[in-house]
C-alpha positions in Angstrom: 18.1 -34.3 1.1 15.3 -32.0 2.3 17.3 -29.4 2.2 18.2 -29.8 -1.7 14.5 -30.3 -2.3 13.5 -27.2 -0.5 15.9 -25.3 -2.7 15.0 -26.6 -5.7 11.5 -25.7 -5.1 11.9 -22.4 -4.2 14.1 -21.9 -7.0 11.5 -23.1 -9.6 8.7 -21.2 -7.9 10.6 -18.0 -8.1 11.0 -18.6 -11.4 7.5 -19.5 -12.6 5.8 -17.2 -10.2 6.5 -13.8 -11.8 3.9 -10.8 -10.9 1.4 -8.9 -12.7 2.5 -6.5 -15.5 1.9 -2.4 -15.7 -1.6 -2.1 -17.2 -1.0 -0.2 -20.7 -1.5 3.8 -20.3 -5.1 4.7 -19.9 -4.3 8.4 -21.3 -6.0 10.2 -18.2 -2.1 10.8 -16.2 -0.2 14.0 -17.1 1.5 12.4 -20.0 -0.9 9.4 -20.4 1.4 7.0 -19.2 0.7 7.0 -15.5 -0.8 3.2 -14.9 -4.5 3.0 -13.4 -4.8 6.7 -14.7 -4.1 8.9 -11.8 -6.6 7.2 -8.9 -7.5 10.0 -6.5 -6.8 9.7 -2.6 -8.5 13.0 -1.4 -11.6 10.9 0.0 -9.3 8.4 2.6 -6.2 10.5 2.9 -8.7 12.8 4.5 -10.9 10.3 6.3 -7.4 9.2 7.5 -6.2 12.7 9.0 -9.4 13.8 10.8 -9.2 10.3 12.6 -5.5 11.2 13.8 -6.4 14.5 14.8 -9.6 13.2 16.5 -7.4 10.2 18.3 -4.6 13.1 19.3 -7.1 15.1 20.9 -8.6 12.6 22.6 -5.1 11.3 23.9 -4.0 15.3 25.0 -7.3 15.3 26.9 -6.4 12.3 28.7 -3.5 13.7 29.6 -4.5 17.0 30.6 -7.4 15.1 33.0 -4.6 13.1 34.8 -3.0 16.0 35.5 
């Protein structure tokens, strides 16, 4: 019995629960129909590198001290 119940709910609350739709084109993507108009990443994707580099040097140094 709790096993019917259990499918029968998630059943109905896959089929209710549906997710967000594409925002409509803003007009700022190549051929204005890139959703959220082309966000940029330059300021964390960079952020993001210089952190790896900073972590791998600090690792390699680590290393090179062991040795």
């Amino acid at each position: 019995m709790k096993k019917a119940i259990l499918t029968i709910a998630i059943v109905l609350g896959s089929i209710c629960l549906y997710a967000q739709p594409i925002p409509p084109p803003s007009g700022n993507g190549l051929n204005g129909n890139q959703p959220g108009g082309g966000a940029p990443i330059d300021g964390g994707l960079s952020i993001l590198l210089a952190m790896g580099a900073a972590y791998g040097a600090s690792k390699l140094y680590k290393v090179k001290e062991e040795e």
